[in-house]
mmCIF file of the N, C-alpha and C atoms, coordinates in Angstrom:
data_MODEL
# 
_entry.id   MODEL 
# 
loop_
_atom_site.group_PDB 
_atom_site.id 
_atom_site.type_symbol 
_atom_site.label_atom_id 
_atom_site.label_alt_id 
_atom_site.label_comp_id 
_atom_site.label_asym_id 
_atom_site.label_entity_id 
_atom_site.label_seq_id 
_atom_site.pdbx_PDB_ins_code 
_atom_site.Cartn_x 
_atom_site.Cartn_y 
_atom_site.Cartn_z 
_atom_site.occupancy 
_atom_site.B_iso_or_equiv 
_atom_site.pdbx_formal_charge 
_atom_site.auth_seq_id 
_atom_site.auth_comp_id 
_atom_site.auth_asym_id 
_atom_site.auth_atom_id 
_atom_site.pdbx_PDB_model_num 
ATOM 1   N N  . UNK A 1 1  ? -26.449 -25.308 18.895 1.00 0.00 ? 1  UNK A N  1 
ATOM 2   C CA . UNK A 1 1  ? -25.654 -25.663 20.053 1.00 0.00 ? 1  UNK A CA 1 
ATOM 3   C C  . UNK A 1 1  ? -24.562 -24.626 20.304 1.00 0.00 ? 1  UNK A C  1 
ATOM 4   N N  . UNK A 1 2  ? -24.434 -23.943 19.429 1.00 0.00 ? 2  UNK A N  1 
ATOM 5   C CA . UNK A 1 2  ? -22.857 -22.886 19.711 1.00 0.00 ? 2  UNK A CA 1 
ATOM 6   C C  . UNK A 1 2  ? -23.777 -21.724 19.843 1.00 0.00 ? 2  UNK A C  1 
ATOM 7   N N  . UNK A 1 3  ? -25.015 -21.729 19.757 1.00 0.00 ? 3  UNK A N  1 
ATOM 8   C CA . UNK A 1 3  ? -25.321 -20.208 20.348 1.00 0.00 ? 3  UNK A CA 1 
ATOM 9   C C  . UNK A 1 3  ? -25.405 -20.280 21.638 1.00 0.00 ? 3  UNK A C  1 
ATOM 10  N N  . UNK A 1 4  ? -25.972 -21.416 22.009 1.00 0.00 ? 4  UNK A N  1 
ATOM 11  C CA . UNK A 1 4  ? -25.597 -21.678 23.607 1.00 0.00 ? 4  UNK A CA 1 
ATOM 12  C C  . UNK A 1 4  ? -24.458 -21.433 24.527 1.00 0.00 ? 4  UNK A C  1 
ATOM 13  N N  . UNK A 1 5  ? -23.849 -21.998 23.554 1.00 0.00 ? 5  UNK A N  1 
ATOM 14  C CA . UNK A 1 5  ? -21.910 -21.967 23.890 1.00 0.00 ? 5  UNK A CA 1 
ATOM 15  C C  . UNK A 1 5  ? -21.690 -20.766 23.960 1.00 0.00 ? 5  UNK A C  1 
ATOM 16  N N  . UNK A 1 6  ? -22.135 -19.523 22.973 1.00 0.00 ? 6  UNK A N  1 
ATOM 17  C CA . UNK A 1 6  ? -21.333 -18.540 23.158 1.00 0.00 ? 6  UNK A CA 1 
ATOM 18  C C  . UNK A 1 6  ? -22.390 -17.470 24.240 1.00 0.00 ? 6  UNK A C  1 
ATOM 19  N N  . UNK A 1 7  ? -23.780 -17.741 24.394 1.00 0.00 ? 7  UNK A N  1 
ATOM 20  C CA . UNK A 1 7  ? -24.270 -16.978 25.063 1.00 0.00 ? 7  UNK A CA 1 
ATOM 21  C C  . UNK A 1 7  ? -23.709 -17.359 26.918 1.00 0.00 ? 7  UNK A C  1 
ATOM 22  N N  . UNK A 1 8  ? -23.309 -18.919 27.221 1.00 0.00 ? 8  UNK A N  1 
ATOM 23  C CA . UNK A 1 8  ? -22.787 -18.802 28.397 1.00 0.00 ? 8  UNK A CA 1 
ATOM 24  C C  . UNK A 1 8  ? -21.482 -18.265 28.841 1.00 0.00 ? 8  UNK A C  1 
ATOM 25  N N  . UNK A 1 9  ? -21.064 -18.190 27.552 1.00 0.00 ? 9  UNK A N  1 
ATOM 26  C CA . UNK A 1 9  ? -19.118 -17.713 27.125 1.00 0.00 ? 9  UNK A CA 1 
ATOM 27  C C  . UNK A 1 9  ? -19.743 -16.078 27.997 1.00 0.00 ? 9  UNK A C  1 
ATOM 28  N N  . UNK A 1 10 ? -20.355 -15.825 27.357 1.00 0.00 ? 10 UNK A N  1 
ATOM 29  C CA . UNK A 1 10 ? -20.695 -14.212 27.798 1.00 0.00 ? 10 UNK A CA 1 
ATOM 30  C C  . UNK A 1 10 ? -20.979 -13.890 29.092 1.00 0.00 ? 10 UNK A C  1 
ATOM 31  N N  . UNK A 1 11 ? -22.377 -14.962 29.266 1.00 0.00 ? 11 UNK A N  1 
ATOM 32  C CA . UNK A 1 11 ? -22.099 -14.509 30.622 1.00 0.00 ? 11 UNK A CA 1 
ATOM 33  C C  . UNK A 1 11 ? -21.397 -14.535 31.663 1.00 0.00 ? 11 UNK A C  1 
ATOM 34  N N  . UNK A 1 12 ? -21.043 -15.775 31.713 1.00 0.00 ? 12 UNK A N  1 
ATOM 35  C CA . UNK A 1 12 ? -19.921 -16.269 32.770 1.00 0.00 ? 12 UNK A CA 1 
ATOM 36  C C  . UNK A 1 12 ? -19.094 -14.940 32.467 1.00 0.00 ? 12 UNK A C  1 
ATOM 37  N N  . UNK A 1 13 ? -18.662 -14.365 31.166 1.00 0.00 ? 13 UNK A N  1 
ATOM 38  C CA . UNK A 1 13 ? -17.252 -13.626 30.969 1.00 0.00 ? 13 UNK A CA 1 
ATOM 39  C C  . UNK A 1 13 ? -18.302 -12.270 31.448 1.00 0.00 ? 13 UNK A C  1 
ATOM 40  N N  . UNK A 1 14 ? -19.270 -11.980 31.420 1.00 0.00 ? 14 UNK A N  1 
ATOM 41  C CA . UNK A 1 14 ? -19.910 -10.300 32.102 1.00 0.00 ? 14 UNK A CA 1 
ATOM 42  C C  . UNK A 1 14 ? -19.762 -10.742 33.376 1.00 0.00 ? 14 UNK A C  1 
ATOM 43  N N  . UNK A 1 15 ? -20.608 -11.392 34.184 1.00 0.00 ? 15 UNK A N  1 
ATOM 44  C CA . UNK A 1 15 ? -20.690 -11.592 35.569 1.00 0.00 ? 15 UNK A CA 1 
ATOM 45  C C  . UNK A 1 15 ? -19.222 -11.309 36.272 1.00 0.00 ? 15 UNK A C  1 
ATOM 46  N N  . UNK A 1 16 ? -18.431 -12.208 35.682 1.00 0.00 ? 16 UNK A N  1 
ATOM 47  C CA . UNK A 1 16 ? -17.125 -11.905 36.251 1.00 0.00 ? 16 UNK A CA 1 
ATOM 48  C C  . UNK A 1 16 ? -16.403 -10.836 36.316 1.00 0.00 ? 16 UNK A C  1 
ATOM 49  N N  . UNK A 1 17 ? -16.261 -9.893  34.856 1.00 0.00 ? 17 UNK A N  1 
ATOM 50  C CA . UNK A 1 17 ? -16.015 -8.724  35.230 1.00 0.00 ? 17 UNK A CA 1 
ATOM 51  C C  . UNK A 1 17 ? -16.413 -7.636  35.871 1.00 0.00 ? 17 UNK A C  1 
ATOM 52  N N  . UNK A 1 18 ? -17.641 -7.902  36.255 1.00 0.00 ? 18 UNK A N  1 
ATOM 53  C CA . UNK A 1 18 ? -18.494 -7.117  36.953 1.00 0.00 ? 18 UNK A CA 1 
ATOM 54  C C  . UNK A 1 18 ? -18.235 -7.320  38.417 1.00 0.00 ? 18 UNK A C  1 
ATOM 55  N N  . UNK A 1 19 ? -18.130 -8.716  38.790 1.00 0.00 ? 19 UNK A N  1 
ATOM 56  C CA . UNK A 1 19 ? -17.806 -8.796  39.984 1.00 0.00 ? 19 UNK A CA 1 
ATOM 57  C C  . UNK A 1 19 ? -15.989 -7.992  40.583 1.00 0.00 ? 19 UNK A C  1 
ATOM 58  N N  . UNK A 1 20 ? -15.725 -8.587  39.226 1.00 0.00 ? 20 UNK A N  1 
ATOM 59  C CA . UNK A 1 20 ? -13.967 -8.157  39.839 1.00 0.00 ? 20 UNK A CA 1 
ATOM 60  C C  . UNK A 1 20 ? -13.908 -6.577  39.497 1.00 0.00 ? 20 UNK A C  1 
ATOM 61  N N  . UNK A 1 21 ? -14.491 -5.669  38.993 1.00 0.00 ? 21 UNK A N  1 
ATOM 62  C CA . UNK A 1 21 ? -14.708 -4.401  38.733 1.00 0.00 ? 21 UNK A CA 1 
ATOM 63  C C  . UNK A 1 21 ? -15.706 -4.042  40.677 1.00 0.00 ? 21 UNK A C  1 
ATOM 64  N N  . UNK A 1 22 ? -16.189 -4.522  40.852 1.00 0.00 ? 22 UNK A N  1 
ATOM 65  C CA . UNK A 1 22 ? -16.889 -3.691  42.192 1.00 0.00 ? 22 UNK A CA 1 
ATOM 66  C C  . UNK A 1 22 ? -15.686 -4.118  43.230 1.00 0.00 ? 22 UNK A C  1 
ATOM 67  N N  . UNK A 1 23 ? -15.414 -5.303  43.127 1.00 0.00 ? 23 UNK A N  1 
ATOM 68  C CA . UNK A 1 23 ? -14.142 -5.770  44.125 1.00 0.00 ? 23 UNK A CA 1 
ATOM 69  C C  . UNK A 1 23 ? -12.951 -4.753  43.953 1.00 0.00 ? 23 UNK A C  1 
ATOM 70  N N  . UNK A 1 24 ? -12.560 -4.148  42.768 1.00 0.00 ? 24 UNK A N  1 
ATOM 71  C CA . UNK A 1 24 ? -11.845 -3.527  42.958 1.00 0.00 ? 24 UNK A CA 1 
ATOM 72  C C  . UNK A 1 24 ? -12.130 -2.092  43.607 1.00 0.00 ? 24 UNK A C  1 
ATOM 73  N N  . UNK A 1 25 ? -13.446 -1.813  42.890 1.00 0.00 ? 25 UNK A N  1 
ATOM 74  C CA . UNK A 1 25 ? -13.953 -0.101  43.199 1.00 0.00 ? 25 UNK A CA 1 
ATOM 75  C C  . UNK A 1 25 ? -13.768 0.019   45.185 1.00 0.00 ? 25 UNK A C  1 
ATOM 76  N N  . UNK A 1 26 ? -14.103 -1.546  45.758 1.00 0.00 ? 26 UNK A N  1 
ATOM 77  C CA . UNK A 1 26 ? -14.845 -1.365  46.600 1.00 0.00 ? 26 UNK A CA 1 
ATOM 78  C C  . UNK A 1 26 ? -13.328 -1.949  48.067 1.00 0.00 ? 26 UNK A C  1 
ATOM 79  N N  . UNK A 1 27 ? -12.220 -2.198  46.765 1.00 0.00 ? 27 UNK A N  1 
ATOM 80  C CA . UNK A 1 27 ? -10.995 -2.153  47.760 1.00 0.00 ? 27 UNK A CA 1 
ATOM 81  C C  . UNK A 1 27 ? -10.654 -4.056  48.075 1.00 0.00 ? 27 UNK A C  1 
ATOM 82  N N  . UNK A 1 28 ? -11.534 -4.567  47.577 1.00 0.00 ? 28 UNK A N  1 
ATOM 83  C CA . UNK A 1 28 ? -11.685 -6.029  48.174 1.00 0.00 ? 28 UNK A CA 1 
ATOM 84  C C  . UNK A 1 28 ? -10.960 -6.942  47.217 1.00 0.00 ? 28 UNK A C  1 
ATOM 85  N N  . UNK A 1 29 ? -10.330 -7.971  47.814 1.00 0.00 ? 29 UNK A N  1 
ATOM 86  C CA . UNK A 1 29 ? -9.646  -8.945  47.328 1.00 0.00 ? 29 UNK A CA 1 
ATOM 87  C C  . UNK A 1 29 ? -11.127 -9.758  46.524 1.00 0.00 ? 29 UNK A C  1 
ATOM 88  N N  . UNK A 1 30 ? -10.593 -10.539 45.118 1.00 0.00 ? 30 UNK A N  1 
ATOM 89  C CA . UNK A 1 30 ? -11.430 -11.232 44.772 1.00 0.00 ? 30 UNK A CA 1 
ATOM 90  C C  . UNK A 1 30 ? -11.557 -12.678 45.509 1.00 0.00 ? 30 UNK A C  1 
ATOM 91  N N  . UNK A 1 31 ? -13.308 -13.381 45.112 1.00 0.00 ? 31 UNK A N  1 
ATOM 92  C CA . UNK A 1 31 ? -13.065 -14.718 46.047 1.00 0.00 ? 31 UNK A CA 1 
ATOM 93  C C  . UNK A 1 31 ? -12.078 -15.741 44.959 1.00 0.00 ? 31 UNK A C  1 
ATOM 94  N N  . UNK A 1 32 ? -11.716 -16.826 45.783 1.00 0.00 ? 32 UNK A N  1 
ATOM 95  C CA . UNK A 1 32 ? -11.132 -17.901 44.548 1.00 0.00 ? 32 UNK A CA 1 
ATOM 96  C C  . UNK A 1 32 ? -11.923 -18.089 43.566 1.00 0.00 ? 32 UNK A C  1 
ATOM 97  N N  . UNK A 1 33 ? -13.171 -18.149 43.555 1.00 0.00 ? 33 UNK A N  1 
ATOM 98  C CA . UNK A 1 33 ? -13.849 -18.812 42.358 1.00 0.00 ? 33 UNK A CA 1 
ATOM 99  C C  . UNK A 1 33 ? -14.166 -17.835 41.529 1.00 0.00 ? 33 UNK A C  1 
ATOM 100 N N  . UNK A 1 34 ? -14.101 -16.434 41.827 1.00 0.00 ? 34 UNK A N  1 
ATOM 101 C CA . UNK A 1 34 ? -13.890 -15.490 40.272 1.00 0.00 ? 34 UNK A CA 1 
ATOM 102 C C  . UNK A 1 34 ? -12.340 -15.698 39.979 1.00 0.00 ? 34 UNK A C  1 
ATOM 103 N N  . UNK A 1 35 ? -11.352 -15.562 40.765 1.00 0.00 ? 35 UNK A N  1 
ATOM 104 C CA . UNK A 1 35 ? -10.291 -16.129 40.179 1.00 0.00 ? 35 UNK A CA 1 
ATOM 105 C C  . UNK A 1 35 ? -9.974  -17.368 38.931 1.00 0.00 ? 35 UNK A C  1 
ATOM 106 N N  . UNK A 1 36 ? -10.561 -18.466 39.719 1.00 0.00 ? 36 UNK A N  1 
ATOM 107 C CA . UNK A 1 36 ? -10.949 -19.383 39.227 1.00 0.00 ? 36 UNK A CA 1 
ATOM 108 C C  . UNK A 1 36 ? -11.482 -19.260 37.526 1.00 0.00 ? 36 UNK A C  1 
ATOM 109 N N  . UNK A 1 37 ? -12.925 -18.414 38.113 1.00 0.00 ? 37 UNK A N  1 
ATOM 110 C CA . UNK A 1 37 ? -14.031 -18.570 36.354 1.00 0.00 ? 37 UNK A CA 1 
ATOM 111 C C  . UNK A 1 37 ? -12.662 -17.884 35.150 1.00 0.00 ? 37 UNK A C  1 
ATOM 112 N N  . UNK A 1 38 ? -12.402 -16.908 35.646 1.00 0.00 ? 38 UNK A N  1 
ATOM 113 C CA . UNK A 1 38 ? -11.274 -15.398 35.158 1.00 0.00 ? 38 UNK A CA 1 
ATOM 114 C C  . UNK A 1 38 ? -10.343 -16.618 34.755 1.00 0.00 ? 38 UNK A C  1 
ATOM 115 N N  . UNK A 1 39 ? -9.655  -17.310 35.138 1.00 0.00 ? 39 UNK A N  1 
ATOM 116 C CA . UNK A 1 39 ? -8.556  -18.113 34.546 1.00 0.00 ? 39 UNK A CA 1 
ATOM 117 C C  . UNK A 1 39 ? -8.938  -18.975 33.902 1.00 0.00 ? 39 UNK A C  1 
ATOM 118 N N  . UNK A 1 40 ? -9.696  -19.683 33.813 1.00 0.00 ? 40 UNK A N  1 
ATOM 119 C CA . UNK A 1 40 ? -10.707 -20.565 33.227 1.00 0.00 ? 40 UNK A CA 1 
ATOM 120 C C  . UNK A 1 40 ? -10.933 -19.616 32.124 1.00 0.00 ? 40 UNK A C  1 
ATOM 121 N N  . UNK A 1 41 ? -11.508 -18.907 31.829 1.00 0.00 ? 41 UNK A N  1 
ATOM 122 C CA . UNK A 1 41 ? -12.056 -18.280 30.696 1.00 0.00 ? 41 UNK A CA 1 
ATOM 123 C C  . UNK A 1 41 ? -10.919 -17.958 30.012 1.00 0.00 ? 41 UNK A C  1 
ATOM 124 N N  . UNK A 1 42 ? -9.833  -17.593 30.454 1.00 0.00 ? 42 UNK A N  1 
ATOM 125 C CA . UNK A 1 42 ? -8.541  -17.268 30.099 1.00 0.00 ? 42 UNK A CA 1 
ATOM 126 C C  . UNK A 1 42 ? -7.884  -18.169 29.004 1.00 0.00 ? 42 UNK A C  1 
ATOM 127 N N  . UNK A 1 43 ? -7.709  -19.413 29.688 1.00 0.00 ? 43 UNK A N  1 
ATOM 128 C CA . UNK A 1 43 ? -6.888  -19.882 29.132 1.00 0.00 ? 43 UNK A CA 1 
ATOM 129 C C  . UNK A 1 43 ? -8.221  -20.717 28.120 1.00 0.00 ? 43 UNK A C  1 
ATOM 130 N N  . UNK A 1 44 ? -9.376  -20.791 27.890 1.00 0.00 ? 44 UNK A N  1 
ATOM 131 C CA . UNK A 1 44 ? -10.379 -21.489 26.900 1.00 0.00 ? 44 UNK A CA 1 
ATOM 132 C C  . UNK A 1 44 ? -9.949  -20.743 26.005 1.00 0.00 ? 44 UNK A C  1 
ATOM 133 N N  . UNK A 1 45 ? -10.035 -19.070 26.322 1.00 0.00 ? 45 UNK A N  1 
ATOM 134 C CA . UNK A 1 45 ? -10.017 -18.156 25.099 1.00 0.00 ? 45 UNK A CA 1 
ATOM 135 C C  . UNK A 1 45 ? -8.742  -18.620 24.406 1.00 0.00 ? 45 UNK A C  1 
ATOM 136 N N  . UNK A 1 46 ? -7.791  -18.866 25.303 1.00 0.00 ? 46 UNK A N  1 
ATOM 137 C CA . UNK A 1 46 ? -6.255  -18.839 24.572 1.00 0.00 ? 46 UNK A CA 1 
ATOM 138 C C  . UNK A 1 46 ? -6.114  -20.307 23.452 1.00 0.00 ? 46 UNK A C  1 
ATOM 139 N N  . UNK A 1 47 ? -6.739  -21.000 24.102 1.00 0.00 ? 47 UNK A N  1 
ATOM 140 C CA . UNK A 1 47 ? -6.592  -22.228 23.705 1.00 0.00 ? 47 UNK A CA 1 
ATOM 141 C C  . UNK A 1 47 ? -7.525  -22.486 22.334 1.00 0.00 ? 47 UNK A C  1 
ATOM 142 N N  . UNK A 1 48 ? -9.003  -21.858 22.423 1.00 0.00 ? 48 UNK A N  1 
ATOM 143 C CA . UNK A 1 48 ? -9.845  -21.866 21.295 1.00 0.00 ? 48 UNK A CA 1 
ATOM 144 C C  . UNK A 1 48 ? -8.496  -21.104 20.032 1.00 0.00 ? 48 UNK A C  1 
ATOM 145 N N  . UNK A 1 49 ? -8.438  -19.837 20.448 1.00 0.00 ? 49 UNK A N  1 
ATOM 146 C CA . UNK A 1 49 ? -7.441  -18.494 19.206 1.00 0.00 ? 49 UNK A CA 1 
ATOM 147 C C  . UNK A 1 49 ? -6.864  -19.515 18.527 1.00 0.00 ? 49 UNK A C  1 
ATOM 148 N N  . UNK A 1 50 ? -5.701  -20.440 19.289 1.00 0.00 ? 50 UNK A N  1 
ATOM 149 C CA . UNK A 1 50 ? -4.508  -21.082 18.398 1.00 0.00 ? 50 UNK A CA 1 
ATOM 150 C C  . UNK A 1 50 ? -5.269  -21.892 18.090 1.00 0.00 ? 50 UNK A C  1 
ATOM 151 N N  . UNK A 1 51 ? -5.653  -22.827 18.179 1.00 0.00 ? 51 UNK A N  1 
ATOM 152 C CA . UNK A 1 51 ? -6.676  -24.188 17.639 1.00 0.00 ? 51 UNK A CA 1 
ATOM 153 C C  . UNK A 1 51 ? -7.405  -23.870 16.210 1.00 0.00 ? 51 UNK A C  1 
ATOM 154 N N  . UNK A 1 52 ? -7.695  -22.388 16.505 1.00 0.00 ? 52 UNK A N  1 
ATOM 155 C CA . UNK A 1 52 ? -8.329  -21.522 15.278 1.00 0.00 ? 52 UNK A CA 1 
ATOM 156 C C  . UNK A 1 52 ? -7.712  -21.162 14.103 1.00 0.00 ? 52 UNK A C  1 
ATOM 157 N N  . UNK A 1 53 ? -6.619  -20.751 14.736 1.00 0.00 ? 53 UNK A N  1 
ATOM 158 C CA . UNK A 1 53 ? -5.250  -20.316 14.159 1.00 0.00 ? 53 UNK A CA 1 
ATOM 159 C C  . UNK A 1 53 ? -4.560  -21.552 13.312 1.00 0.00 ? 53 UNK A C  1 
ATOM 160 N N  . UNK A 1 54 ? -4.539  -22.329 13.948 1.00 0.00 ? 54 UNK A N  1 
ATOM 161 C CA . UNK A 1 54 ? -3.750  -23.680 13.467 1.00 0.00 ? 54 UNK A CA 1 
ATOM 162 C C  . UNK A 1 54 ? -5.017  -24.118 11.874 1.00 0.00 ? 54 UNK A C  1 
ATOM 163 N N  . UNK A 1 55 ? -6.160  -24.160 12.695 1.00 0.00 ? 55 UNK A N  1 
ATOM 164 C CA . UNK A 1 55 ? -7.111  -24.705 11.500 1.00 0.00 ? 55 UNK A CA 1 
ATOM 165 C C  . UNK A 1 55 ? -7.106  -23.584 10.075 1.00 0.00 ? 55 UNK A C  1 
ATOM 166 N N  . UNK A 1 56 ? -7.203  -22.377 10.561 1.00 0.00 ? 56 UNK A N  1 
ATOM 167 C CA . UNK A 1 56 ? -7.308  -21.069 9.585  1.00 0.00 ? 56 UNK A CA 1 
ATOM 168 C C  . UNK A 1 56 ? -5.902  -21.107 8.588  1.00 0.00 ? 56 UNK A C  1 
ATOM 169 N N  . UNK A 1 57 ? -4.569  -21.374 9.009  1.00 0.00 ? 57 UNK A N  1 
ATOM 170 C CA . UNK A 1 57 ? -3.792  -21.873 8.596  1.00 0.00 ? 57 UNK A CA 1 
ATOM 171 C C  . UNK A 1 57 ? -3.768  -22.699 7.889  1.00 0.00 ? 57 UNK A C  1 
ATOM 172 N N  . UNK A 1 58 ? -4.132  -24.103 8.539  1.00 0.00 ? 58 UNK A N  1 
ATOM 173 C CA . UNK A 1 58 ? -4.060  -25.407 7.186  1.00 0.00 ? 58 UNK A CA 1 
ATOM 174 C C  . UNK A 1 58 ? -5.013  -25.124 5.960  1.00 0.00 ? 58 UNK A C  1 
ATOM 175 N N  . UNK A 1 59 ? -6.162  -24.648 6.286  1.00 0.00 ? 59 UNK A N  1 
ATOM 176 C CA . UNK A 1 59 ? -6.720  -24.563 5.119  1.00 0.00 ? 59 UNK A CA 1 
ATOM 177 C C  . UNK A 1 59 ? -6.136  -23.449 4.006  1.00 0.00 ? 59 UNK A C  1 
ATOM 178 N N  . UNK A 1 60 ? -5.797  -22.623 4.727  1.00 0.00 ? 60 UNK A N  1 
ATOM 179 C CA . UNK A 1 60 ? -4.827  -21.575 3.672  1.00 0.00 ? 60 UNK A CA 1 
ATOM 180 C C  . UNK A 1 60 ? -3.980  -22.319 2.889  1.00 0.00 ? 60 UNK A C  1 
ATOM 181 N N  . UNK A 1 61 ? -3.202  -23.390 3.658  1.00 0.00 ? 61 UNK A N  1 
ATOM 182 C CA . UNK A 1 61 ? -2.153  -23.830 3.354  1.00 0.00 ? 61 UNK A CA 1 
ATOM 183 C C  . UNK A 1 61 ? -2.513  -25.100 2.043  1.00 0.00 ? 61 UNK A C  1 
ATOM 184 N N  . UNK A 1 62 ? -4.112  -25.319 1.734  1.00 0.00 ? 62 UNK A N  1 
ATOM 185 C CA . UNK A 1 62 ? -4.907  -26.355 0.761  1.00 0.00 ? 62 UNK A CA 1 
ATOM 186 C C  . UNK A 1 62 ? -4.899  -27.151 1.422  1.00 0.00 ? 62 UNK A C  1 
ATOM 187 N N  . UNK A 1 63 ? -5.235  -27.394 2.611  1.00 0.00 ? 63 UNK A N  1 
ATOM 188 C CA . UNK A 1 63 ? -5.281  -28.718 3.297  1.00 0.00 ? 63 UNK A CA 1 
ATOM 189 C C  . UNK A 1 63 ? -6.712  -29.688 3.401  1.00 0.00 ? 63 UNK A C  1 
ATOM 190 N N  . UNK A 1 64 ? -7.233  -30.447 3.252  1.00 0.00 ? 64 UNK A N  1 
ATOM 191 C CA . UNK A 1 64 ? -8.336  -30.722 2.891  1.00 0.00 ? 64 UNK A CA 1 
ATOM 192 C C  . UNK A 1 64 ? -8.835  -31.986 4.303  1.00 0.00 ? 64 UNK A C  1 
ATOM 193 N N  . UNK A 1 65 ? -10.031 -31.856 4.647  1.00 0.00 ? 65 UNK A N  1 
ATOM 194 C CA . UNK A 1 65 ? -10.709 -32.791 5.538  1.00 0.00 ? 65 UNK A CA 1 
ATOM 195 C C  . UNK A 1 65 ? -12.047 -32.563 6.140  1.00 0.00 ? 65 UNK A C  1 
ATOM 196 N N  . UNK A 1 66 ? -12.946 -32.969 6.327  1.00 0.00 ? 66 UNK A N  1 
ATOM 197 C CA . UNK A 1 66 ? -14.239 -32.797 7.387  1.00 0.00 ? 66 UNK A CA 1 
ATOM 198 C C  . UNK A 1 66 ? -14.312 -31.372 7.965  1.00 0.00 ? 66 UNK A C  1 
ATOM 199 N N  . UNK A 1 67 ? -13.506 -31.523 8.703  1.00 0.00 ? 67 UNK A N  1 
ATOM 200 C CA . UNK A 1 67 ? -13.304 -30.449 9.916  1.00 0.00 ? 67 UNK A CA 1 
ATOM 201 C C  . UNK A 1 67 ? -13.119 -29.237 9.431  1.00 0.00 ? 67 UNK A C  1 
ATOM 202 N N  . UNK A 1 68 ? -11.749 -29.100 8.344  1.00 0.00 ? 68 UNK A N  1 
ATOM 203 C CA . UNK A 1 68 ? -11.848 -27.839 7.421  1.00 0.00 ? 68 UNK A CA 1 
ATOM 204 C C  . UNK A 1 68 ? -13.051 -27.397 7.071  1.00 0.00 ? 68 UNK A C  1 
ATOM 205 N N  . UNK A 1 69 ? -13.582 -28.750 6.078  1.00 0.00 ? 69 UNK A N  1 
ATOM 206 C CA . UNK A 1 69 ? -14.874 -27.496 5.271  1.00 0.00 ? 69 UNK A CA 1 
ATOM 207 C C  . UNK A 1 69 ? -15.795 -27.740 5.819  1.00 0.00 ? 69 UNK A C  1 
ATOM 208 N N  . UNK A 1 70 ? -16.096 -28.038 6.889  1.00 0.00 ? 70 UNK A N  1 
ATOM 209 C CA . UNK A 1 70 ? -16.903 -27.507 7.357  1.00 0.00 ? 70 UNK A CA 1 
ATOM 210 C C  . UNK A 1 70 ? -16.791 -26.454 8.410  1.00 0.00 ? 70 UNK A C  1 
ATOM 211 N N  . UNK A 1 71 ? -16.064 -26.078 8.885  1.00 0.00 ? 71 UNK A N  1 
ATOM 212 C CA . UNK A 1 71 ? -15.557 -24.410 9.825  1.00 0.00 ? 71 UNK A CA 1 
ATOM 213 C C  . UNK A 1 71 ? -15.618 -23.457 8.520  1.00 0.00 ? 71 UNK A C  1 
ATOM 214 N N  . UNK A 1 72 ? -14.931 -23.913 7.200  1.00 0.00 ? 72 UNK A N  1 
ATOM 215 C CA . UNK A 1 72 ? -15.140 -23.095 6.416  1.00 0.00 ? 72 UNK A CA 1 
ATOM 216 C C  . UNK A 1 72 ? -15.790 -22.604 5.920  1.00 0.00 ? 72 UNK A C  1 
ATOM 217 N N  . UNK A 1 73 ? -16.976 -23.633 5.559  1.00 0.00 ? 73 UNK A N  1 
ATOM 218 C CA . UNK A 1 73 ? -18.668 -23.172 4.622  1.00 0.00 ? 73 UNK A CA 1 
ATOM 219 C C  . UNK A 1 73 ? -19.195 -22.562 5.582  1.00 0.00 ? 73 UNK A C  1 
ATOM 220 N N  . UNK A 1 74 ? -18.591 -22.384 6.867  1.00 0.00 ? 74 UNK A N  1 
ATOM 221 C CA . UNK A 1 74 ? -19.590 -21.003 7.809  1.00 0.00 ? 74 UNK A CA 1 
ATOM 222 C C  . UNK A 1 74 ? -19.287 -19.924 7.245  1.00 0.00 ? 74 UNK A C  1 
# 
């Protein structure tokens, strides 16, 4: 299920830069909805990092539960 996850992470995140890369070459304002995907992807990324961060942390910190070991035994 997360290869899924990360193969649409990709595309959605290529398509978009691709689009906002010719929009720029080509002088043109982007539409809302690459705006849109672009902020959207933005703030998932931001939000996954710390969530990551927070978990990568507790377990450093010996914290023990489900959720730990299993992110961990990956």
């Amino acid at each position: 299920m997360i290869e899924i996850a990360v193969f649409l992470y990709g595309l959605l995140a290529g398509c978009t830069l691709l689009i906002a890369q010719r929009n720029q070459q080509s002088a043109r304002p982007n539409p809302a909805m690459v705006q849109a995907v672009g902020w959207g992807l933005i703030s998932m990324s931001s939000i996954l990092s710390v969530l990551l961060f927070a978990l990568a942390l507790a377990a450093a910190m010996g914290a023990s539960g489900p959720l730990i070991e299993t992110v961990t035994a990956i």
